[in-house]
KENU-90274 format. One record per atom (N, C-alpha, C, O): residue in one letter; x, y, z. Coordinates in pm, 1 decimal. Layout:
% residues N
type=A	px=X	py=Y	pz=Z
...
% end
This chain:
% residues 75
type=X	px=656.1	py=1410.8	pz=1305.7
type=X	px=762.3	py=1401.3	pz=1210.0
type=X	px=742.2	py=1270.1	pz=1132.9
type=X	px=694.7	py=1175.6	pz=1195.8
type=X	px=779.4	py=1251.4	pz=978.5
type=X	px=752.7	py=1145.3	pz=923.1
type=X	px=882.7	py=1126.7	pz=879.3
type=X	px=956.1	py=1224.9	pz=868.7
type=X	px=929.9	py=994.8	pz=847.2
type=X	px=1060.3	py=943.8	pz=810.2
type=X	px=1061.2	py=787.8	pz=743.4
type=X	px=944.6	py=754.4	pz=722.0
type=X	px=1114.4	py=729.5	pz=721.6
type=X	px=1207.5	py=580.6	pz=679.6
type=X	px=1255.4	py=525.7	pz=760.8
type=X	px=1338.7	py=576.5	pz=835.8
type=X	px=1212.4	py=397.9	pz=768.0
type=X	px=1310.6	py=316.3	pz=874.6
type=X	px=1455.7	py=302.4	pz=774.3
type=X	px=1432.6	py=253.8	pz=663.6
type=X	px=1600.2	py=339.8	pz=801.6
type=X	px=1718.4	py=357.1	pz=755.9
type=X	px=1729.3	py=185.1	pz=787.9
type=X	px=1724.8	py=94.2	pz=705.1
type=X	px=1745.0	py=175.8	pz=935.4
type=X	px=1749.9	py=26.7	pz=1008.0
type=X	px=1726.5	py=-31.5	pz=1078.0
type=X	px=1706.9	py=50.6	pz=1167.5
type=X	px=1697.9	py=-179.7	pz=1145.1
type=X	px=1649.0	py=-224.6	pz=1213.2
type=X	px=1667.7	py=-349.9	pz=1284.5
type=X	px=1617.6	py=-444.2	pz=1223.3
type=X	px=1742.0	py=-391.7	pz=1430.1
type=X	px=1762.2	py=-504.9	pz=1431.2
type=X	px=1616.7	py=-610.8	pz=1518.2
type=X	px=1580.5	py=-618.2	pz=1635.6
type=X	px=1588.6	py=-649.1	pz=1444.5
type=X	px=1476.7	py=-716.4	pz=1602.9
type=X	px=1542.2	py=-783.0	pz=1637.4
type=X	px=1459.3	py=-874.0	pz=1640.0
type=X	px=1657.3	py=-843.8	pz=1683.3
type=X	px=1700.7	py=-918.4	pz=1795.0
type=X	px=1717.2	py=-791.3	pz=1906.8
type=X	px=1666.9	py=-807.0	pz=2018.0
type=X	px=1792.0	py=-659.1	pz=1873.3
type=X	px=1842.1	py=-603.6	pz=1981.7
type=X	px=1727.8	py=-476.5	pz=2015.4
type=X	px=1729.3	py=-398.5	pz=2110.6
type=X	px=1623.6	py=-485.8	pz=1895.6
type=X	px=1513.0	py=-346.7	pz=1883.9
type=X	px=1610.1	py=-214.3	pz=1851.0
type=X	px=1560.2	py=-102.5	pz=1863.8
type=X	px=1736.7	py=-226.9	pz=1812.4
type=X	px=1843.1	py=-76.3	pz=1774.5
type=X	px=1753.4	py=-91.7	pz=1636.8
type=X	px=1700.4	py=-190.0	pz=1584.8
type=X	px=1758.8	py=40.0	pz=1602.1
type=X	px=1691.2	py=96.9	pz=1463.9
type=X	px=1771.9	py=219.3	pz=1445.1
type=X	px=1842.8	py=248.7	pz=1541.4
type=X	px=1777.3	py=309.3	pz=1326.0
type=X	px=1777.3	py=417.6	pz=1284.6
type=X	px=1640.8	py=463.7	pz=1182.6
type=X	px=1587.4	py=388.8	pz=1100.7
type=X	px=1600.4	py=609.9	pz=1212.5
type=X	px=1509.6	py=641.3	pz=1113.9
type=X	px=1551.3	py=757.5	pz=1083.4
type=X	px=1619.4	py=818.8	pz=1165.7
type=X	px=1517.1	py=820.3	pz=945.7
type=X	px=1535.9	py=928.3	pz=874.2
type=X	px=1447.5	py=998.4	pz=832.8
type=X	px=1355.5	py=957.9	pz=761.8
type=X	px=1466.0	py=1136.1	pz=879.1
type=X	px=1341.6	py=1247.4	pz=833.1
type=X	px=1315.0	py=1235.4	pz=694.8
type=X	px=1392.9	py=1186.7	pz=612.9
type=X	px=1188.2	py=1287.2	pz=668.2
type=X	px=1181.9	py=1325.0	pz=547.0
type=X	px=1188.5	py=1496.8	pz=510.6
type=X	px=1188.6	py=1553.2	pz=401.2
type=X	px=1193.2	py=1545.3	pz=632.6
type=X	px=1229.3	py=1701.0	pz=564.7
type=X	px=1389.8	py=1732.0	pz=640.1
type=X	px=1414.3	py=1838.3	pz=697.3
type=X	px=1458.9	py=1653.4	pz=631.1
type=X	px=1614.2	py=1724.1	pz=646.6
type=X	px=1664.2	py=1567.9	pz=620.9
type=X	px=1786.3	py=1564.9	pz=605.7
type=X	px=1640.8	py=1519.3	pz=617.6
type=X	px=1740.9	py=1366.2	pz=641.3
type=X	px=1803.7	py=1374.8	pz=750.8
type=X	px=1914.0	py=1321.0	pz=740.7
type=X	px=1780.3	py=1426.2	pz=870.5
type=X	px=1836.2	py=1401.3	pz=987.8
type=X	px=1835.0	py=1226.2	pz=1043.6
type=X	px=1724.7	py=1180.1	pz=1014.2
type=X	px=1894.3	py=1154.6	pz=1090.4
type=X	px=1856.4	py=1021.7	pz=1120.7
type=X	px=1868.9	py=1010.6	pz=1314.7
type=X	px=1958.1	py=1053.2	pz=1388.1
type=X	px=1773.9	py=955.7	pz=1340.2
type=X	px=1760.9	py=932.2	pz=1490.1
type=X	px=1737.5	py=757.1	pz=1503.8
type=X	px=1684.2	py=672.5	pz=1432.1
type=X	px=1806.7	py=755.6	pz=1633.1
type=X	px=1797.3	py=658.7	pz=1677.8
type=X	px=1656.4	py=606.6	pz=1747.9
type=X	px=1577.7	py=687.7	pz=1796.6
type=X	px=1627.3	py=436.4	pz=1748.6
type=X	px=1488.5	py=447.5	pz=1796.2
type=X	px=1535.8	py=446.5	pz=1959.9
type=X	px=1640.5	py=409.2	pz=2012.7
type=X	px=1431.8	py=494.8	pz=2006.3
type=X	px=1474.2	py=498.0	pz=2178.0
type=X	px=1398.1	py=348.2	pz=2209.2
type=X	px=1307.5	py=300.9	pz=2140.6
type=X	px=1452.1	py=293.0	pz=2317.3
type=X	px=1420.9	py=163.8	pz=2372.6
type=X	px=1286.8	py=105.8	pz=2389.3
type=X	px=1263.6	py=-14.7	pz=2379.5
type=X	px=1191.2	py=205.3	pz=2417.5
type=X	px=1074.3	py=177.7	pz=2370.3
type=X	px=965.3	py=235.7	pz=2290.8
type=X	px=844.2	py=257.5	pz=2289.8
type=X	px=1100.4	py=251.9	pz=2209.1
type=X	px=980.4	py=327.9	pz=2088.6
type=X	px=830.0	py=182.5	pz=2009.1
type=X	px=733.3	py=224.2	pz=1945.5
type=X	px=847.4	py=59.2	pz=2031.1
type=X	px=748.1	py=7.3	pz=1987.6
type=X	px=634.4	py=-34.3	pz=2053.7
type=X	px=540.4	py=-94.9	pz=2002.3
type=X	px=649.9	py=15.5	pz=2222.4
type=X	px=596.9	py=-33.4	pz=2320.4
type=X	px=452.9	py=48.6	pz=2303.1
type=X	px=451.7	py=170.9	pz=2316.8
type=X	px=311.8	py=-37.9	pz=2267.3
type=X	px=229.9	py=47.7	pz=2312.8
type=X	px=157.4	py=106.6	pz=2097.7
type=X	px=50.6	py=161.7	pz=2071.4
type=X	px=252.4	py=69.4	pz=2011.8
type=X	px=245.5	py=99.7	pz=1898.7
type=X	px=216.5	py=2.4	pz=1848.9
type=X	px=249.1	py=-96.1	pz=1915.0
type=X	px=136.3	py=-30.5	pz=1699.8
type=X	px=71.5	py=-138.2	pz=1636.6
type=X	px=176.5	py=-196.0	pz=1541.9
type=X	px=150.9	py=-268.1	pz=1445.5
type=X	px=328.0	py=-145.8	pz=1590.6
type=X	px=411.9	py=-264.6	pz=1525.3
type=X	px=478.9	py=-368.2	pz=1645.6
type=X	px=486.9	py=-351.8	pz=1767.4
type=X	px=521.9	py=-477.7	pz=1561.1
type=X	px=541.8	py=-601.2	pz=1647.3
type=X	px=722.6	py=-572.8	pz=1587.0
type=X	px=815.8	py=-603.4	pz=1661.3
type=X	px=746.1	py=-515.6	pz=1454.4
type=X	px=900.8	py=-521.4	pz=1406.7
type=X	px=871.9	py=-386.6	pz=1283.5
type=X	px=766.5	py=-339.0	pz=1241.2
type=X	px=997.6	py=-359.0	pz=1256.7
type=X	px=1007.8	py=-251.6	pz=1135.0
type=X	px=1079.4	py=-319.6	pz=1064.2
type=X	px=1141.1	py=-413.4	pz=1114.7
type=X	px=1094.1	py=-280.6	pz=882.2
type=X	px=1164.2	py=-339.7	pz=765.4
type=X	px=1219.4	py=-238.3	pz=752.2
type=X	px=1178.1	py=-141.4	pz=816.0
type=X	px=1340.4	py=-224.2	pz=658.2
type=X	px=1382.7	py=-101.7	pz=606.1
type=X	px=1296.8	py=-95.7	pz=549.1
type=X	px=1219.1	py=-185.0	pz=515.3
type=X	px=1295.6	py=76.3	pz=516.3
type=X	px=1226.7	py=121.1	pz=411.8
type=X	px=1084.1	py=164.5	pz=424.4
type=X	px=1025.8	py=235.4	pz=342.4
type=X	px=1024.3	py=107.0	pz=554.4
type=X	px=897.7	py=149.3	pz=591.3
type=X	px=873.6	py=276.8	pz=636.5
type=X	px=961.7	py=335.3	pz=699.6
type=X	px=753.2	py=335.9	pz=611.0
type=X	px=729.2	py=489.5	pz=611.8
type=X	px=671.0	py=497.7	pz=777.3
type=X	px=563.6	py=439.4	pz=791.5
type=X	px=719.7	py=553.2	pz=885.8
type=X	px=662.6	py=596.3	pz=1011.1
type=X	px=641.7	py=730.3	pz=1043.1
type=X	px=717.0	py=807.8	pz=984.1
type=X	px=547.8	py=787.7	pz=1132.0
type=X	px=529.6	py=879.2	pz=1170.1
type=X	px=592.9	py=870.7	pz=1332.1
type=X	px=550.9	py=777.6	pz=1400.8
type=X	px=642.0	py=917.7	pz=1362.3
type=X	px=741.1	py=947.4	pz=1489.8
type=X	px=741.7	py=1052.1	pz=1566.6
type=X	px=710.0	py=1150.3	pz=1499.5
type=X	px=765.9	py=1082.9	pz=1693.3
type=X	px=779.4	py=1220.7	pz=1835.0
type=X	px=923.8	py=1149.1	pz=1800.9
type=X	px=963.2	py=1051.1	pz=1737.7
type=X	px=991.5	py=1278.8	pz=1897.0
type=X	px=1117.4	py=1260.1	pz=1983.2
type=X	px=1128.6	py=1275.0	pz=2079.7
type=X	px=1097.3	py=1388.3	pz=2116.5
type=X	px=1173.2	py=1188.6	pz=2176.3
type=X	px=1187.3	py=1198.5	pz=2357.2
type=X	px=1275.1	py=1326.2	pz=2348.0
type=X	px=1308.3	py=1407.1	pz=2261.3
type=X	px=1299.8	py=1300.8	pz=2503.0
type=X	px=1366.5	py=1416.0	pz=2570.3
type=X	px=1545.2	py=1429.2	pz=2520.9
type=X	px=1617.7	py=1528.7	pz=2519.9
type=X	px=1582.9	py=1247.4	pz=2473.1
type=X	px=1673.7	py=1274.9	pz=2425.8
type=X	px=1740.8	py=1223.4	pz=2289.1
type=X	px=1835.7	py=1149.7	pz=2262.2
type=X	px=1627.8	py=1311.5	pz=2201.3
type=X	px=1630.6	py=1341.4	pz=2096.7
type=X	px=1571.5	py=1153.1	pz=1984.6
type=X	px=1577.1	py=1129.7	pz=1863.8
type=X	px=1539.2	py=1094.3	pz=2063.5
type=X	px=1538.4	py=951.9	pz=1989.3
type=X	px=1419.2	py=959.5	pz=1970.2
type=X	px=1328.4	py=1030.2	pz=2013.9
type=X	px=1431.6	py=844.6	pz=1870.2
type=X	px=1244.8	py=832.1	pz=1801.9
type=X	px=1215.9	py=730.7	pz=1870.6
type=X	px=1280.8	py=634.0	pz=1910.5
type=X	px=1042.3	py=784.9	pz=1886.3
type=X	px=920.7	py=734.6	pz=1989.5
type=X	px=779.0	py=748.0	pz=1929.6
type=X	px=748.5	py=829.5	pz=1842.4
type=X	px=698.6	py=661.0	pz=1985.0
type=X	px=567.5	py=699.2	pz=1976.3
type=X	px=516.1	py=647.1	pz=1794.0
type=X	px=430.0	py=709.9	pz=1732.3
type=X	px=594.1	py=517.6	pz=1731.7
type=X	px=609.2	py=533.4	pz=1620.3
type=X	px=431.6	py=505.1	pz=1574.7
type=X	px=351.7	py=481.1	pz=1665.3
type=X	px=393.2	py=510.0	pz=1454.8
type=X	px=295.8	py=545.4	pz=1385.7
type=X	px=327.6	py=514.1	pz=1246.6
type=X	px=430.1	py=543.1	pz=1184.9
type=X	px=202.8	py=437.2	pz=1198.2
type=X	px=181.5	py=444.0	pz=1017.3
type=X	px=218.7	py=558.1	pz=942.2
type=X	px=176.1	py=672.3	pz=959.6
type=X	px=321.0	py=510.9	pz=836.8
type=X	px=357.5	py=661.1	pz=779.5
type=X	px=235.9	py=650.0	pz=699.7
type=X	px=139.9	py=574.4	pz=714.7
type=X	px=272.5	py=797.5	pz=555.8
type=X	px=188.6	py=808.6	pz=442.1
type=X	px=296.9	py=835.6	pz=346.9
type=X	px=400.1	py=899.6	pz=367.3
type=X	px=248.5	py=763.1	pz=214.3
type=X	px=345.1	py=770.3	pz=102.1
type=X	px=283.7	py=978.6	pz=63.4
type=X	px=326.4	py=1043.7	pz=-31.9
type=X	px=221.4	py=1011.2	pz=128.1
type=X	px=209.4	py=1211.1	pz=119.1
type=X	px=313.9	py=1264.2	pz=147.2
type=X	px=365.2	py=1227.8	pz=253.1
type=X	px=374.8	py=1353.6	pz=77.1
type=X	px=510.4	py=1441.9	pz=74.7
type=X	px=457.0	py=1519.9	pz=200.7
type=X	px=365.3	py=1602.0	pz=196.2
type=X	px=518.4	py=1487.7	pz=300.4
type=X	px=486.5	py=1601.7	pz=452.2
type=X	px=631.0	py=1655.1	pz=416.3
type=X	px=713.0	py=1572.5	pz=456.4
type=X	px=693.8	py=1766.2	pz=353.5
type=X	px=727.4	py=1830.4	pz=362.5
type=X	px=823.2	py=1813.7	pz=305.1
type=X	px=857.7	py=1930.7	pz=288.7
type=X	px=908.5	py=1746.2	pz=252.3
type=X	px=1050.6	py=1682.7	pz=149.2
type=X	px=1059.3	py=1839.5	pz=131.0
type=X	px=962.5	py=1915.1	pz=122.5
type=X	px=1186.7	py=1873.1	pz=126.7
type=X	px=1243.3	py=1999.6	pz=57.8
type=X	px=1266.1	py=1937.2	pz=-114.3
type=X	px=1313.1	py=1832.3	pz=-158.4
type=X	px=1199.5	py=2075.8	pz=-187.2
type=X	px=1213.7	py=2080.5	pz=-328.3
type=X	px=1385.5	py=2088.5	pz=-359.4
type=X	px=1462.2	py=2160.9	pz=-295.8
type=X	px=1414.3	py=2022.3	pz=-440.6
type=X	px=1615.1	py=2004.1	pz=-478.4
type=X	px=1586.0	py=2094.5	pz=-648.6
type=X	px=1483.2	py=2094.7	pz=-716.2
type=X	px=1681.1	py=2143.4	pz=-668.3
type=X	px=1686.1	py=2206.1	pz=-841.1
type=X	px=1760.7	py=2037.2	pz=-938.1
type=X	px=1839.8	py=1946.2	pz=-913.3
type=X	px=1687.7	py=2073.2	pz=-1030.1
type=X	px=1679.2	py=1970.1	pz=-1090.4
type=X	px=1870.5	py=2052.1	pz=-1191.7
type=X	px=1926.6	py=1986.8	pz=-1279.6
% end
């Protein structure tokens, strides 16, 4: 799944991220950076993400500015 970091605290590691094909937003799970080539997230940064068992984002990853899937809107 690819998304946006929505938010991010590095004092407490709480984040939110947002899909890019529903805008669903998940929370990061506690160690979602453990083991991943970030040290912190900015808003606004593009990640590629899993979801644990309960439902939080994990496993984060370099996004791509590539449309993975955005639903088309009528203009």
């Amino acid at each position: 799944m690819q998304g946006t970091v929505k938010s991010y605290d590095p004092a407490t590691k709480d984040g939110v991220l947002m899909s890019d094909v529903d805008f669903a937003e998940y929370d990061l799970s506690p160690v979602a950076l453990e083991g991943s080539i970030f040290r912190m997230l900015r808003q606004g940064q593009r990640v590629v993400f899993d979801l644990d068992d309960d439902g939080r984002a994990t496993h984060l990853r370099l996004g791509s500015e590539i449309d993975m899937g955005t639903p088309d809107f009528l203009q």
